[in-house]
N, C-alpha and C positions, 0 to 999 in steps of 0.2 A: 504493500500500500504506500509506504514513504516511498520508494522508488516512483511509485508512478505520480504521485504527486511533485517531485521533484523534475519529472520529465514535463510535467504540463507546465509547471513555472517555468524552465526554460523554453518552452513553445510562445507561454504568452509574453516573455522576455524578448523573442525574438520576431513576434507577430506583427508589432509593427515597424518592422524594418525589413520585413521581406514585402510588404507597400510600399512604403517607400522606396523599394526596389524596380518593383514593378512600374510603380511610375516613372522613376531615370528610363528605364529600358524601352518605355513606349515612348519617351517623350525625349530620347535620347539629342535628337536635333540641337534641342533648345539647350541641355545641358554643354552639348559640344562647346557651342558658340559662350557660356557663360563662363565654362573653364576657362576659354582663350582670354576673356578679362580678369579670369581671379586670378591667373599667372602672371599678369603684368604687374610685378612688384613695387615698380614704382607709380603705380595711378590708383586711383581712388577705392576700391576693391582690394587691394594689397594683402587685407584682414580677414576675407571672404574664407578661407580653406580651414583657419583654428577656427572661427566664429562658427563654419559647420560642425567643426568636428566634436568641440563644446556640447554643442547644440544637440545630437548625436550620441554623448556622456549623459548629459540632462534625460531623455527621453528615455535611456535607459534605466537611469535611479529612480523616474517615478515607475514604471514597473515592479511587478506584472500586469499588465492590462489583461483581460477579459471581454468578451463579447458578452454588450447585456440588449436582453430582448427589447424592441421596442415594436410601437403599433405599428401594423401591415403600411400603412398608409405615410407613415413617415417614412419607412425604408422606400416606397415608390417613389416619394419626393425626390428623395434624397438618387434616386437611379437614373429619376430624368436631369435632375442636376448636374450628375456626371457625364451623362449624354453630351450637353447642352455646354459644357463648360469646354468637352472634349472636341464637340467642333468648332469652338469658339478658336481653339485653339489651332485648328488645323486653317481655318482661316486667317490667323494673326500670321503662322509660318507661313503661308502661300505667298500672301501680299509683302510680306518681309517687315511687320512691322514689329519688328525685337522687341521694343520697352512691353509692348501688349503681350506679346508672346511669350516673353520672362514674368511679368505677372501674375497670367493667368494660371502659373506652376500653384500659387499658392491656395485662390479656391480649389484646384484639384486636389490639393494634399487635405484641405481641411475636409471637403466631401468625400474625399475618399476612409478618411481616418473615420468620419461619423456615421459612414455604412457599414464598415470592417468593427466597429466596435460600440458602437450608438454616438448618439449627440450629450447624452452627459457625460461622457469618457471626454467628446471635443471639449465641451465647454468648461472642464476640470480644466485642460491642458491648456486654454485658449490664448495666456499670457507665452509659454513656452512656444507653442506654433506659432507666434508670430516673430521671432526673434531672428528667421530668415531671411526677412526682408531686409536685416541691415548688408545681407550678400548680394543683394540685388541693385540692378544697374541704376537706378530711379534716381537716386541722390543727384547724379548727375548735371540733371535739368536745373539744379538750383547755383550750378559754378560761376556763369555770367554775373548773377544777382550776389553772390558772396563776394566778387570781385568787386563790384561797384561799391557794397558797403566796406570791404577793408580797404577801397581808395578814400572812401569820404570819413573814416573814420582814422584812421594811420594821417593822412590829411591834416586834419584838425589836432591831433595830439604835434605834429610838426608847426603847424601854425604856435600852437600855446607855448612850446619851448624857444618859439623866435630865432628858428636857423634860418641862415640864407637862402629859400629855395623854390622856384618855382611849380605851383601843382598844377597839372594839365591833365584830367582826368584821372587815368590809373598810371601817368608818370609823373617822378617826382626828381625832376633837374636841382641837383645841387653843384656848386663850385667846383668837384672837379668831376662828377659823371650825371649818368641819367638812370633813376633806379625805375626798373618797371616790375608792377604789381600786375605779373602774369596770370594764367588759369593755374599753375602749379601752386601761383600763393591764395589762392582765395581761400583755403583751409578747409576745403572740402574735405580731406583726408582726417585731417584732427575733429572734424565734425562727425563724421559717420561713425569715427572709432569712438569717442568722445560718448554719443549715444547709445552707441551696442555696449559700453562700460555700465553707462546708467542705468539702461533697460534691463541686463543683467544680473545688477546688484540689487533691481529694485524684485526682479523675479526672486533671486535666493533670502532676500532679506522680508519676505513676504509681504510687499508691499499690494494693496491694492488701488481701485483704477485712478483714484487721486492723486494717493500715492505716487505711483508709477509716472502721471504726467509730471507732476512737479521735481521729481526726477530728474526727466528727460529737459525741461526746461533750462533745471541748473548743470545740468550736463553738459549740453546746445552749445549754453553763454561760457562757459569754463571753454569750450574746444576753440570756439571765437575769439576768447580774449586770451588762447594762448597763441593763435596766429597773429592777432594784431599786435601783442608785444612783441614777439619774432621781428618783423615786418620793421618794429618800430625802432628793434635794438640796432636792425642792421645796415637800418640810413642812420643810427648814430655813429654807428663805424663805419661806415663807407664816408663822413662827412670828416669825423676825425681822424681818421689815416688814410685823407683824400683817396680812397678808394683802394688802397695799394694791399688789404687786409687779407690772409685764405678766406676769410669767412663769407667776402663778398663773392667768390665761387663756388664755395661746396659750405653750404647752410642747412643740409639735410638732416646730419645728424644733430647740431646747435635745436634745430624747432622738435623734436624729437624728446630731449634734453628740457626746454622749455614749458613742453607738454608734458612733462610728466613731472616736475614741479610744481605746476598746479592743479595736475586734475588726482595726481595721488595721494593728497592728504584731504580732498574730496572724496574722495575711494573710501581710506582709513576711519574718518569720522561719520559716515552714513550709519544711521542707526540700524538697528534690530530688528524687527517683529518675530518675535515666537511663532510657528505655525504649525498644526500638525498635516503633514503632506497626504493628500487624499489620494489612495491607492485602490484598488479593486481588489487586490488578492486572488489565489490562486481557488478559494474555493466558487467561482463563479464558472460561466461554460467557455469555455474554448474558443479560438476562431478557427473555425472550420473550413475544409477543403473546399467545398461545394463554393461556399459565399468568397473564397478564394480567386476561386474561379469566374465565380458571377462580376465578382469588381473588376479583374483582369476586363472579362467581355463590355463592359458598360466604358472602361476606359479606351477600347479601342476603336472606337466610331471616326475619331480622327486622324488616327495613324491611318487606316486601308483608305480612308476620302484622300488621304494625300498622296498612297500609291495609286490610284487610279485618275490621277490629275494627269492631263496632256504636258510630255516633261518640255516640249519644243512651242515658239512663237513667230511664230511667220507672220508677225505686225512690218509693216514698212514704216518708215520715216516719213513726216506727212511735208509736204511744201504750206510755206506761210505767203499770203499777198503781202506786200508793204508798201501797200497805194501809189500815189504817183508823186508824190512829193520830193523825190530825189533819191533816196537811199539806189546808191553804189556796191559794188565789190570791194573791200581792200585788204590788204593784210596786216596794218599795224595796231598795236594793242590800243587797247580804251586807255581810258587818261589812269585809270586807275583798274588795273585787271584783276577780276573775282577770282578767287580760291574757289576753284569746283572740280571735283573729280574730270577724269578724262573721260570725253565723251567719246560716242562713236561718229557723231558728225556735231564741224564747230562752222558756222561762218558768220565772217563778220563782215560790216558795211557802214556806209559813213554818208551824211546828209549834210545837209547846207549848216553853216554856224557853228560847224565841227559837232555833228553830233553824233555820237557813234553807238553801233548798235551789231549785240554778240548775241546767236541763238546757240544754243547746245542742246543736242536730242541725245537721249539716252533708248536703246531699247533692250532689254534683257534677253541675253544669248541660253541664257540654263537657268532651270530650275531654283540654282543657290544665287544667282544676280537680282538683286534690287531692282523694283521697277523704279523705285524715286529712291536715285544713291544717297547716301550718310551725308547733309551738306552741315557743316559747322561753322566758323568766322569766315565770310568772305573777304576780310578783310586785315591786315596786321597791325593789332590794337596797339603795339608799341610804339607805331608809327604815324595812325589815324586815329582819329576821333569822331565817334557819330552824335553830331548836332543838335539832329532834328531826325525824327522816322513816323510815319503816318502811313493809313493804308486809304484809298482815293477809289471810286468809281471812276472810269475814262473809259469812254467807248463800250459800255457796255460789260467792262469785265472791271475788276478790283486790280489795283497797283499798288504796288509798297515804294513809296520813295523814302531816301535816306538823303542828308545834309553831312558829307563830310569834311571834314578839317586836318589837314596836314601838324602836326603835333610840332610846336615851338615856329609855326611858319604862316603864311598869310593863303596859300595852296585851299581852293574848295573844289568838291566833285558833287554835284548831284546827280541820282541814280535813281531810277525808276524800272523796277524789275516786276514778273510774275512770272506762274508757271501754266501749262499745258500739260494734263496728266488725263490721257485716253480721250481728248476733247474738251476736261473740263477745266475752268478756270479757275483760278486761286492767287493770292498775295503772298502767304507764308508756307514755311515747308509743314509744318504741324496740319494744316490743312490738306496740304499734298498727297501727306501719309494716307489721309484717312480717303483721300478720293482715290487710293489705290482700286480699294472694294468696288466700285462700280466700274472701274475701268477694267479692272480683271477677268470679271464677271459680264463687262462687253465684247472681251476679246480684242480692245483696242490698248495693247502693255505698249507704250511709249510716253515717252516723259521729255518734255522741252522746258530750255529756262531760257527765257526773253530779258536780256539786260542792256535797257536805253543808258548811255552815260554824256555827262556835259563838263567843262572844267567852266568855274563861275568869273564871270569877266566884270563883276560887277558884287560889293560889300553882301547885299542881303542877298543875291540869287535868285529873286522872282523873278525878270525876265528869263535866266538860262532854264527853271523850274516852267514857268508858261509853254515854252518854245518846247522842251522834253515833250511833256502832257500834250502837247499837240501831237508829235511824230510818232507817240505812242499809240493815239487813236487810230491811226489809219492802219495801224498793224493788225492781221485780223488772219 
């Protein structure tokens, strides 16, 4: 009798990890592609591989889990759920939309855990299941907006010390160099680790949901204000050993060093809460073969939708009119040339009052190509600065113009870009994305980016901005 009790604890020890097996193994794709960022040790994910593996240790000590019965009618929910999540999924992989297709791992795991074991097993766990997310690529989208606040805040703390020095957005010219507050310092990194510390600590220290947010809060602010001091220590040394410092080249391990100065006696002093950990025990039923089986089949609705996908696209590259107003052939660059993947077809041409104008068509040759490629800075923030950006109806369709400015110089460009994704129009790439779905599903996979540009011959730019918005209209 001990033996076989001893056997079934290590079954339900081991139960839900042979799910979460199952799910890497169907949904393999998406874990490939997520590896390939947890290995980049020096970007933001860096943390990704202990934070699972933690995570992994956790899920074991609240074992043994058990399958507890629940109404007929929940477990159906919970089937079309995984259905439903599963071809969510095969859809997000089709169109290539990674950030959705990395997401959607997580309702999978949690529907899957609460058919394989019920929904008060999830909701026991619901604080530890979500501690994966800090592996996930999402953080991401908040780098730009971190960068703008450690220039205006680093900024300010330089203004109140009264150093020499001029601030131009996210550069900051001093006497003998120019410090730029790149993507690398925005402190995403000490952020995401900063909060998987606090999430963590507030998990084992038993905090609940208030708990846990106020946490995550002092967490946040501690991983911020150890990049801002960073940032701040090292234009005081680039200003007092006019630059000539190591530290002004390899600062890696210094923010490192600085970060754990102050978030570790935040660690140290976080209180207690007593709890007693709520386990199932081994004298509950089993998770069994059968329902094994049944979650495998409920998760596979998206993997065979995606083998039975046409792998080839025999989309052509479509011709644009560009009315009659003058646009030319030419081959020299815009006043100011956008960072955009390589396309398959580029041409550029040029109108009266210097106005130049670049089309780029993308069409996806396999299955693993992008219909709308990864577009990031079109620009190099070390060197430009965006002014002014709006998005405008012209002709019918929506334009993004942008105002920029040559950093320490009197240099403007205005730009007036959109895209063409299967026919439909858009201003931003976040839009783009999502008009993959109907263009996939038209059979029209090509992707064009229209970029009108003007150098400003004049302080404010309205006429060069008028005369744009005009030669954009006739584009069609």
């Amino acid at each position: 009798m001990e033996v076989k009790l001893q056997k079934q604890e290590v079954w339900q020890r081991v139960a839900p990890f042979m799910v979460i097996t199952i799910i890497v193994a169907i949904y393999l794709p998406t874990f490939v592609g997520l590896s390939a960022q947890w290995t980049q040790w020096d970007e933001s994910l860096s943390h990704a591989y202990p934070l699972l593996l933690w995570f992994l240790v956790l899920l074991y000590k609240v074992g043994p889990l058990c399958h507890a019965r629940q109404n007929l009618w929940i477990d159906l929910l919970l089937a079309i759920g995984l259905v439903v999540v599963s071809i969510c999924w095969f859809l997000f992989n089709t169109i290539q939309i990674k950030i959705l297709e990395q997401l959607i791992l997580l309702p999978i795991l949690f529907l899957a855990l609460a058919f394989a074991f019920g929904v008060k097993i999830l909701w026991q766990l619901r604080f530890l299941l979500l501690m994966p997310v800090f592996a996930l690529p999402i953080w991401d989208y908040l780098n730009n907006t971190l960068v703008q606040l450690a220039s205006a805040v680093v900024g300010e703390m330089v203004r109140m010390i009264r150093i020499p020095a001029l601030i131009d957005g996210s550069s900051i010219f001093i006497p003998s160099g120019h410090i730029m507050i790149a993507d690398g310092c925005s402190g995403l990194r000490y952020l995401i680790i900063s909060l998987a510390l606090g999430y963590t600590i507030s998990y084992l220290n038993g905090y609940r949901e208030k708990g846990l947010i106020l946490s995550l809060l002092i967490a946040g602010a501690l991983g911020l204000l150890a990049n801002w001091i960073r940032i701040f220590v090292l234009i005081l040394v680039g200003y007092y050993t006019e630059m000539q410092s190591s530290l002004m080249e390899d600062h890696e391990t210094f923010g490192w060093i600085v970060f754990a100065l102050i978030c570790f006696p935040a660690i140290y002093f976080a209180p207690v809460i007593k709890r007693v950990q709520a386990t199932t025990g081994v004298a509950g039923e089993s998770l069994g073969s059968k329902r094994v089986l049944l979650l495998t089949l409920l998760l596979m609705p998206g993997f065979l939708m995606g083998k039975l996908v046409a792998a080839t696209n025999d989309t052509t590259a479509p011709t644009y009119s560009l009315g009659d107003i003058g646009f030319v052939s030419h081959t020299s660059s815009l006043p100011l040339p956008p960072s955009l993947p390589a396309a398959r077809l580029t041409r550029k041409f040029i109108a009266p009052n210097n106005i130049y104008l670049q089309i780029n068509q993308y069409i996806p040759q396999t299955p693993r190509d992008r219909l709308v490629p990864y577009i990031a800075r079109q620009y190099d923030s070390q060197f430009w600065l965006q002014e002014s950006v709006k998005v405008i109806v012209v002709g019918g369709k929506k334009v993004r113009v942008e105002q920029l400015r040559q950093k320490s110089g009197l240099k403007r460009v205005i730009q007036a870009q959109w895209f063409d994704v299967g026919g439909y129009t858009t201003a931003t790439v976040a839009q783009a994305k999502l008009l993959q779905i109907p263009a996939v599903l038209s059979g029209k996979q090509y992707f064009s980016v229209f970029t009108l540009q003007a150098e400003c011959m004049q302080l404010d730019c309205d006429k060069t901005l008028q005369s744009l918005l005009h030669f954009s209209e006739s584009i069609q």
